[in-house]
C-alpha positions as CSV (number, residue, x, y, z in Angstrom):
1,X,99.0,97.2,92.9
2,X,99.1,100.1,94.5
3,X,100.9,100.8,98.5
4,X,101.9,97.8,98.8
5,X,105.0,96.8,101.5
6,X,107.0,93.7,101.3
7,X,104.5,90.6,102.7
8,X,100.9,92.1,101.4
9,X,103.3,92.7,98.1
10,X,103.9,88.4,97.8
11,X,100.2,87.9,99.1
12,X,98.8,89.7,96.2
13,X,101.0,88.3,94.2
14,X,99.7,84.8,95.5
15,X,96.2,85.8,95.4
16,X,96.5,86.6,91.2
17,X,99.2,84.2,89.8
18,X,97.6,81.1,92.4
19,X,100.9,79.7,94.9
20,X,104.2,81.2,94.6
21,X,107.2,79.9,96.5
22,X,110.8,80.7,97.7
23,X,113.5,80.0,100.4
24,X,116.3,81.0,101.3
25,X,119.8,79.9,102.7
26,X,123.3,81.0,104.6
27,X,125.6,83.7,104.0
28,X,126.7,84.1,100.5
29,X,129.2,86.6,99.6
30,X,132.4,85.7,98.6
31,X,132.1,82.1,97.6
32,X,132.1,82.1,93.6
33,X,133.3,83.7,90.1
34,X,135.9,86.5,90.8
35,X,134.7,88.0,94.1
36,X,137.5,87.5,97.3
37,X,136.4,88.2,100.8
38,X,139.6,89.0,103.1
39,X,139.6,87.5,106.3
40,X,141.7,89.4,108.2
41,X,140.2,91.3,110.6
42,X,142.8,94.3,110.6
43,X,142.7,94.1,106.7
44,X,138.8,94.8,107.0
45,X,138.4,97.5,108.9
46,X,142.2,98.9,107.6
47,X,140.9,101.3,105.0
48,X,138.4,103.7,105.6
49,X,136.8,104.1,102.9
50,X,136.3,100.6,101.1
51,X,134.9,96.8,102.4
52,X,137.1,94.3,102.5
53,X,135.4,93.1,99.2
54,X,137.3,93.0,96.0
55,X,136.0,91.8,92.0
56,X,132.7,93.8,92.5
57,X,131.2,97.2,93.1
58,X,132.5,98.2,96.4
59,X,130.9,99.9,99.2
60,X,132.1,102.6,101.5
61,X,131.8,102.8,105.2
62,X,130.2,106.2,105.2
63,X,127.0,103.9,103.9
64,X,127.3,101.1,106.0
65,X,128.8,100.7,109.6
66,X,131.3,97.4,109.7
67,X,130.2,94.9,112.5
68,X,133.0,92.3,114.1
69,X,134.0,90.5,111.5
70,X,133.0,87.6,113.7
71,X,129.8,88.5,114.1
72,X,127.3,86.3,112.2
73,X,123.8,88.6,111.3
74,X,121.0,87.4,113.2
75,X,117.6,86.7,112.0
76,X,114.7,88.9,113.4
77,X,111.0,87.7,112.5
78,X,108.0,89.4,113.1
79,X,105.2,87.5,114.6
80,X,101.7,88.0,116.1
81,X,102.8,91.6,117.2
82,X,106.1,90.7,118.7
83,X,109.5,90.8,117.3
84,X,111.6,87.5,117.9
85,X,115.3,87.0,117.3
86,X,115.5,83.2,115.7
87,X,118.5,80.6,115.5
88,X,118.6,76.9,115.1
89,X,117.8,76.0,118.8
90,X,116.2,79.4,120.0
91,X,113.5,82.2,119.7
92,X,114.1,84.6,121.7
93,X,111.3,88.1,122.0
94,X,112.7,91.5,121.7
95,X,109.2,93.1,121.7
96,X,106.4,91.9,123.1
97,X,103.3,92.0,122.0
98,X,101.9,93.1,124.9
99,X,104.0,96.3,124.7
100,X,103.0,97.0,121.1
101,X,101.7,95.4,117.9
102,X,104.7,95.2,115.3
103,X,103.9,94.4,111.5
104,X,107.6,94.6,110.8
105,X,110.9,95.5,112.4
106,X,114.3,96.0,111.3
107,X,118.0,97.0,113.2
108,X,118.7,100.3,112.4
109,X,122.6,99.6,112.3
110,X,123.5,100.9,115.6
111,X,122.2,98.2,117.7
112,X,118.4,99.6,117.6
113,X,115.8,98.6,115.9
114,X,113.0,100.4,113.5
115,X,109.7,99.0,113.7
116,X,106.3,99.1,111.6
117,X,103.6,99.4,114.4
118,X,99.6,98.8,114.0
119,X,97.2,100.6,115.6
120,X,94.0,100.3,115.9
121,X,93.4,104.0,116.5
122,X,96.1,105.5,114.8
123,X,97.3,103.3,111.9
124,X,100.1,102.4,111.0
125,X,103.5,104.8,112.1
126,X,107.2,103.6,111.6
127,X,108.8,104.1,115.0
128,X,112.4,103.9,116.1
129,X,114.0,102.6,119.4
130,X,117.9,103.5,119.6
131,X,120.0,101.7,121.8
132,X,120.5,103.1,124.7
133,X,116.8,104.9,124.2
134,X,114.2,104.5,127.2
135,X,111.2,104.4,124.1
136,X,110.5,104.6,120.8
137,X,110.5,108.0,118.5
138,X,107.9,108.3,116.1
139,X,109.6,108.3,112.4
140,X,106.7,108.7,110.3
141,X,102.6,108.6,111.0
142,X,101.4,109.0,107.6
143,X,100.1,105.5,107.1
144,X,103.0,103.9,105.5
145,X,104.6,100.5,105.6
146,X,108.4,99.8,106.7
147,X,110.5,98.9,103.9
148,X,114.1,98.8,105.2
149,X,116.9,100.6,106.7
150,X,120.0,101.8,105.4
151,X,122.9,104.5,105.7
152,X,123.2,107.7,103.1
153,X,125.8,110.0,103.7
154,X,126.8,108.7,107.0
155,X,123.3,108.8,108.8
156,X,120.9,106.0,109.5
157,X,117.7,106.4,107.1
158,X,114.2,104.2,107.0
159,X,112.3,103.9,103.7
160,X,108.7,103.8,103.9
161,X,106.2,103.0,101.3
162,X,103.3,105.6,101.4
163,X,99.6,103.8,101.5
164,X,98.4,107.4,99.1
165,X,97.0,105.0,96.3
166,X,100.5,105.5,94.7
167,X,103.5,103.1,94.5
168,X,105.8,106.2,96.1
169,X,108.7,105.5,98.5
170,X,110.3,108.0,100.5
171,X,113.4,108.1,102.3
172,X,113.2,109.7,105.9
173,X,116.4,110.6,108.1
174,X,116.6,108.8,111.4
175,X,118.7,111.9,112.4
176,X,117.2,115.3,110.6
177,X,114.0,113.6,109.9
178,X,114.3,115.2,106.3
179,X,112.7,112.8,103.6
180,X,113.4,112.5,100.2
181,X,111.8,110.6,97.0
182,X,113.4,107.7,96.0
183,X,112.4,107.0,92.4
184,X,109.2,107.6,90.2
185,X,107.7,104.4,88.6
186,X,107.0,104.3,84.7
187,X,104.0,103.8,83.1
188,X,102.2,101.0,84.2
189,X,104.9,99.9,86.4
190,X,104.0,98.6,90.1
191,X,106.5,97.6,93.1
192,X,106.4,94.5,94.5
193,X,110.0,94.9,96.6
194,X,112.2,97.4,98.1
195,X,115.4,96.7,99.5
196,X,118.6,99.0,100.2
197,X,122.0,98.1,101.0
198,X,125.2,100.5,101.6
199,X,124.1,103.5,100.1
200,X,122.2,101.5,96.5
201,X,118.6,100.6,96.3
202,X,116.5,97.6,94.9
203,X,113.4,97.9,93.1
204,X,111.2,94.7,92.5
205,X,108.5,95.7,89.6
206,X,105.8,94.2,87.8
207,X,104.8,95.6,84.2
208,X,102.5,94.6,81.5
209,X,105.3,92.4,80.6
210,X,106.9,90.7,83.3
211,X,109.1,93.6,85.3
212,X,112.5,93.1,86.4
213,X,115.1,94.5,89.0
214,X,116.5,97.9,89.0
215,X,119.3,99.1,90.7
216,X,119.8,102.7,91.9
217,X,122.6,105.3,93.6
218,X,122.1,107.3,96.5
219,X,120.7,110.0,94.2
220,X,118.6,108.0,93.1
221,X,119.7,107.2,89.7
222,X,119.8,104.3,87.7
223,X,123.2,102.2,88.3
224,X,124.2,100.2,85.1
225,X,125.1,97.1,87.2
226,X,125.8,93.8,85.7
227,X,123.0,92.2,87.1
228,X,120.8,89.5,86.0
229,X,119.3,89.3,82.8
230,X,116.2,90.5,81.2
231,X,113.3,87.8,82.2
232,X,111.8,85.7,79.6
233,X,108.3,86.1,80.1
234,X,106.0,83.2,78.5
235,X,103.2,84.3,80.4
236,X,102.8,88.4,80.4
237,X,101.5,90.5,82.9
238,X,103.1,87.6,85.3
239,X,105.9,89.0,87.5
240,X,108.7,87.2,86.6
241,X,110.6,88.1,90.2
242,X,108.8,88.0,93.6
243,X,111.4,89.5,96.2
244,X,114.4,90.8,96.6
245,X,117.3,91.5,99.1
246,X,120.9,93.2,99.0
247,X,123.4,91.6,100.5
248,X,125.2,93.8,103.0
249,X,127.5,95.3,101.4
250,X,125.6,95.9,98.2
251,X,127.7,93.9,96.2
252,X,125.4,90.6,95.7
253,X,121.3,90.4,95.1
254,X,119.4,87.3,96.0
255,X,116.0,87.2,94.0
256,X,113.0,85.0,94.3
257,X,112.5,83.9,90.5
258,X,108.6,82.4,89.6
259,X,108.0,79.7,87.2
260,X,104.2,79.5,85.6
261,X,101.9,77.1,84.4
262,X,100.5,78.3,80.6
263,X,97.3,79.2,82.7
264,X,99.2,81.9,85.0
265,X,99.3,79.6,88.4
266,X,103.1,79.3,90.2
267,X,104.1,76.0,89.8
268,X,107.8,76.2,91.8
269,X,110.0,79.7,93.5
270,X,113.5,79.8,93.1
271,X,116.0,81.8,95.0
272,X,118.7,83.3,93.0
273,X,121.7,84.8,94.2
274,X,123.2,87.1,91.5
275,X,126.7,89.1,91.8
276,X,126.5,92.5,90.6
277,X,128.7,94.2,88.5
278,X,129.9,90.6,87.4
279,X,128.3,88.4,84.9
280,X,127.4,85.2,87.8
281,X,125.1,83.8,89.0
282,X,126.8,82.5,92.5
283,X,123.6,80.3,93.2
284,X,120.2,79.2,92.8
285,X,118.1,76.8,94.8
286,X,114.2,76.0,94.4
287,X,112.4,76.6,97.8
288,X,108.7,76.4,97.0
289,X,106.4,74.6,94.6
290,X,102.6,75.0,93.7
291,X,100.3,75.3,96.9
292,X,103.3,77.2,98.9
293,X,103.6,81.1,98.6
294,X,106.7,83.2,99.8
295,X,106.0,86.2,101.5
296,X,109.1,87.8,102.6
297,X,112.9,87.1,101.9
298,X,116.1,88.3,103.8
299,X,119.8,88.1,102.2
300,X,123.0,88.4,105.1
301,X,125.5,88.2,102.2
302,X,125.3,84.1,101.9
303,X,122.2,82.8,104.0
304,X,118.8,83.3,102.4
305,X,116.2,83.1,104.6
306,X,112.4,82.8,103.7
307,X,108.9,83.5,105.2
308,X,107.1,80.8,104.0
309,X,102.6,80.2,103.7
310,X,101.7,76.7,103.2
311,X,98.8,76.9,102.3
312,X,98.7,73.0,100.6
313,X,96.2,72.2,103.1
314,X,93.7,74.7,102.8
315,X,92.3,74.0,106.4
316,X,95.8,75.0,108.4
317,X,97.9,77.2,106.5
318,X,100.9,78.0,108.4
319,X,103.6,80.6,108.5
320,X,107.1,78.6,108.3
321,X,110.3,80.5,108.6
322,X,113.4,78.5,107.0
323,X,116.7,79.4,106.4
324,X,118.9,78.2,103.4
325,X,122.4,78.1,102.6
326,X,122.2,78.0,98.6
327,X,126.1,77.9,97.8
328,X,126.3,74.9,99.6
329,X,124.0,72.4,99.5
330,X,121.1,74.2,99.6
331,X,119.7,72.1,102.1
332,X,117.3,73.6,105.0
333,X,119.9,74.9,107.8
334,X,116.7,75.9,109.9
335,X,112.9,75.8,109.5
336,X,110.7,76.9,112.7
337,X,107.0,77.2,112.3
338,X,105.5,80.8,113.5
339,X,102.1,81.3,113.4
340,X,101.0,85.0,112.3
341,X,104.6,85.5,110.9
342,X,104.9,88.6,108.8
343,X,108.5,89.6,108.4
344,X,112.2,88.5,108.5
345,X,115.2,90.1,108.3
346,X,118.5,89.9,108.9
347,X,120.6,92.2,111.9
348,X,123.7,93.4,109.9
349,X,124.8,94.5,113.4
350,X,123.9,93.0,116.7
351,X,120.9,94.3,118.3
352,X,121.5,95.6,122.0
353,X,118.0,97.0,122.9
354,X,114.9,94.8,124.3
355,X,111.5,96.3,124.8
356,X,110.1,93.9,127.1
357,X,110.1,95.7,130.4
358,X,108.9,99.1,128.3
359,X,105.7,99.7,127.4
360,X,104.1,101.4,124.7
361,X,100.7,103.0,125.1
362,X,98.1,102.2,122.9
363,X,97.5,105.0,120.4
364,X,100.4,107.8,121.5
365,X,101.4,109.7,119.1
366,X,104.9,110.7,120.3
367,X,107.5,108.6,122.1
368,X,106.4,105.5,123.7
């Protein structure tokens, strides 16, 4: 299972195991067991050097830029080549697909956005569009797919999973353009997810057993968070866990979580939201059952929301993005059909560029 990014990850998943499924809700952080979120705005952005988080690991400004504490992330889903910002009442397009053919795209924290584009003359690259920027920057034109964005050290950074018949990851400065490995695999051992939060990482695996979730540092090593714990597997070689997302500040994991028949097929998805360094599970809600397969999932600290193929009627699958609010309850808060969806994520900061007045040249190699 070799190269594989985020949605062809769940697809292949689905095309082995038979349907998967999973969903997503609202915000989450802050609403169970011993974590407190302070709501004073002065309060949050007071100290430096710690969020306004308290009862689990805590993360530092230097890895992740605070937005207005009244700011409430939006969801960005790529579709059909275009990039769409998506509430309850609204899509609205960033990127046209005119201008450019986008797989995936994500905010790069600083009101920009980073962006998977397909080519059909150069491949894929991983492009960046600052705000403030007339056209996009190549990041990274070795064939590799977007995984996500984070900070390290104070500097945006974009990991990208390289399509070199290995399951490697690298991490590539925004600013320097220096890149750096993330983590070698074990034996046997094959990603399914990346995500990366205020300065930790998330690795989604599947092993000859059932893989699991690891957690890592900035270096790159193994954190010994209290996370969730070791999947049963009645059915080996069966990924026990789909997906996987960090909240914002790093301090909460929501997990897609696969139930099997005794012949290997998915019979129902749930979405687990798990705090770290704290023995609690803060929710779980089931968000797909057999004939529905979850290809991507996005975690703003309490909403879950889901990419979801229904493919029960084999004649007219269709891409359905829904969003989920799992600590309450964990009823649909929004579900809009896209056709040719790919991608979702959440803006942890609001984005401030649109590329529908700029164009982007089939097949340049440099900026747009």
């Amino acid at each position: 299972m070799a190269s594989l990014s985020r949605r062809s990850a769940s697809l292949l998943v689905v095309a082995l195991l038979g349907a998967a499924c999973t969903e997503v809700g609202d915000p989450i952080i802050a609403t169970a067991s011993n974590t407190t979120v302070v709501d004073d705005a002065e309060a949050a952005v007071a100290t430096e050097g710690e969020v306004a988080v308290t009862g689990g690991p805590t993360a530092t400004t230097v890895f992740s830029p605070r937005a207005d504490p009244d700011y409430v992330p939006t969801l960005i889903v790529s579709a059909g080549g275009a990039v769409y910002e998506v509430d309850a009442t609204t899509i609205t397009p960033i990127v046209d697909a005119e201008a450019s053919s986008v797989a995936d795209a994500a905010d790069d924290l600083s009101g920009g956005i980073v962006a998977e584009l397909a080519s059909d003359t150069e491949g894929a690259t991983i492009d960046w569009f600052a705000s403030g920027g007339s056209s996009f920057v190549q990041v990274d034109a070795t064939g590799g797919a977007l995984l996500d964005v984070t900070y390290a050290d104070g500097s945006p950074e974009v990991l990208v999973l390289l399509e070199d018949g290995l399951d490697r990851v690298e991490r590539i400065s925004l600013v320097t353009g220096a890149r750096t490995p993330l983590a070698a695999l074990g034996d046997g051992e094959s990603l399914l997810d990346v995500a990366a939060a205020a300065g930790r990482y998330l690795l989604v695996s599947a092993d000859q057993a059932c893989g699991g979730l690891r957690f890592l540092s900035a270096d790159g090593e193994d954190l010994n968070l209290v996370g969730p714990p070791e999947a049963e597997c009645p059915v080996p070689r069966r990924p026990a866990f789909g997906l996987g997302a960090l909240s914002p500040e790093g301090d909460a994991v929501a997990f897609t979580e696969l139930t099997y028949r005794s012949d290997g097929l998915v019979t129902s998805t749930d979405v687990v939201v798990w705090e770290l360094g704290a023995d609690a599970e803060l929710a779980r809600v089931t968000v797909a059952g057999s004939g529905e397969a979850v290809l991507d999932l996005a975690f703003d600290g309490r909403r879950v929301a889901v990419l979801r193929l229904d493919a029960s009627d084999d004649a007219a699958p269709g891409e359905v993005v829904e969003i989920y609010d799992p600590v309450g309850a964990g009823d649909v808060v929004t579900s809009v059909p896209l056709a040719g969806a790919t991608a979702v994520r959440f803006s942890r900061l609001p984005v401030a560029v649109s590329l529908l007045d700029v164009p982007i040249p089939e097949g340049d190699g440099g900026d747009g």
